[in-house]
Phi, psi and omega in degrees: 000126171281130199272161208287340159264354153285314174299317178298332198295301199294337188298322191264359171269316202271354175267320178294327164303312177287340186270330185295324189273009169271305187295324180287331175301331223257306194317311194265351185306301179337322230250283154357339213249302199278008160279312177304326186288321182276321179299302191318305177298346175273279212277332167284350182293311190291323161313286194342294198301331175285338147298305178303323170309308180307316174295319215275323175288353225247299201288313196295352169254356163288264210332301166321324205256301170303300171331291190283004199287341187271298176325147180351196142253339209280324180289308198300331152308344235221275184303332172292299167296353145293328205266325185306316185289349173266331174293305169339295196276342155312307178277042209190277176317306168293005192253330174283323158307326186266011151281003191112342200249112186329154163220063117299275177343293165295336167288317192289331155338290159358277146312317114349296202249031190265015158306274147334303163291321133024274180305284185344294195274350177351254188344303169326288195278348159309335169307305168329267211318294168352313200278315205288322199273007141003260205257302188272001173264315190064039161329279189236137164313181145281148171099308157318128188298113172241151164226138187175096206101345221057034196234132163263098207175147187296177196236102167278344189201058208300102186259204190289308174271331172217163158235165185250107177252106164304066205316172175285359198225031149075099175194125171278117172239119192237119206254142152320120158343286223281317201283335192262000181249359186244324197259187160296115128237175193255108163225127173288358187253304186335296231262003160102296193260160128190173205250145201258117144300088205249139160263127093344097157227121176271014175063222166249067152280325191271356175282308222281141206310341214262344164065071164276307180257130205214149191312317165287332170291332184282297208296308168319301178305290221329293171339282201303341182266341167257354152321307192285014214230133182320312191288304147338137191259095169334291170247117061257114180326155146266171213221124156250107197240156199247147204271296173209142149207182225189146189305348191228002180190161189256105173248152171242167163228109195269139205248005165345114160228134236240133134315133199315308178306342221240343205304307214281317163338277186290348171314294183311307219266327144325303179314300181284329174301340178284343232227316170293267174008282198301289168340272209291346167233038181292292192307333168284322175299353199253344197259352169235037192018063164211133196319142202243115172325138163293172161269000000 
């Protein structure tokens, strides 16, 4: 049992405890209030300079953009999008200087740890250089049919770090730098032209005893029939060469050639005039018993 003056000790230790420890709360509170209270004109400057850096990219790519209008699309997209990212880091420093904080300080921070960062950023920057060996090779433009990466698609934008490919079923896709300057790729558009590759199988038409149709008179129509389509190119001609044959059937490969924009048309338009062709010499075959090719 505790004596009535043991009861007083502890009672007056534990009212002293509690008051030192509301007075060390008041103290940092105090102290906490006046960094902030100090801190605060530094850090609205610092919002200030970061909005304005956002307007100052918004106008330096009006500008930029205007400026650049006769240039390339592929360089001028490219250079636009370099000068928004030196602004970015321009307002970024300064917006870190007007909190105190150096950017002495911070290069030398930097510098310290630019091993590290190194490692960090690898990829990152094989994208940069990728972007730069680009720009400056030209594999391909903006505006160009590419396959690359595993990707198919117009060429909407070449940056720093990606480039931005439109697919044909309209979806924004964005590859690394590095895969398309490192990997295959295929652009069907750079040479202006191409030639549309249509199969044929003529079944047993050419089989058949009465030589009604005979491989060259079939090859003759085939010509004369994607001659007529607008879109077709006279020169370089098409061409039809038989493909493969087999005791019971003819393949041919019929040879159209298109502008490169235009490729996915004709393809298509070829396919059905070949596809009428058959329809329209149904009656004759049947009317000289031979078997009307599948489709």
């Amino acid at each position: 049992m505790r004596g009535p003056l043991q009861i007083i000790v502890v009672y007056l230790i534990e009212n002293c405890c509690m008051m030192l420890h509301t007075l060390l709360i008041v103290l940092i509170s105090d102290q906490v209030l006046t960094q902030i209270w100090l801190l605060l004109p530094k850090l609205l400057v610092a919002i200030a300079i970061l909005v304005l850096t956002r307007f100052a990219i918004r106008l330096v790519s009006r500008v930029m953009t205007k400026t650049l209008s006769r240039t390339e699309a592929t360089l001028r997209k490219f250079l636009i999008q370099a000068a928004e990212t030196s602004t970015l880091i321009i307002g970024v420093i300064a917006a870190l200087n007007a909190l105190g904080i150096q950017s002495t300080s911070l290069v030398a921070v930097l510098g310290a740890a630019g091993l590290a960062i190194g490692l960090a950023w690898r990829d990152t920057l094989s994208h940069f250089a990728a972007g730069v060996m680009l720009i400056t090779l030209r594999p391909f433009e903006v505006g160009d049919l590419i396959e690359a990466a595993g990707v198919s698609g117009l060429v909407d934008a070449i940056g720093i770090f990606s480039t931005t490919i439109i697919t044909p079923d309209y979806i924004k896709i964005m590859v690394p730098n590095a895969q398309l300057f490192n990997g295959t790729l295929k652009n069907t558009t750079t040479l202006k032209i191409r030639r549309v590759d249509v199969t044929v199988d003529l079944g047993e038409i050419c089989l058949n005893e009465a030589k009604k149709y005979s491989l060259d008179t079939t090859i003759y129509e085939l010509l004369q029939l994607i001659k007529t389509h607008p879109l077709v190119l006279k020169e370089p001609a098409p061409s039809c060469l038989v493909k493969a044959i087999s005791p019971k059937s003819t393949v041919l490969s019929l040879r159209p050639w298109c502008q490169s924009q235009y490729y996915e048309q004709v393809r298509s338009d070829v396919q059905k005039l070949v596809q009428e062709w058959w329809w329209r010499s149904a009656k004759s075959w049947e009317a000289n018993d031979i078997k009307a090719p599948s489709d």
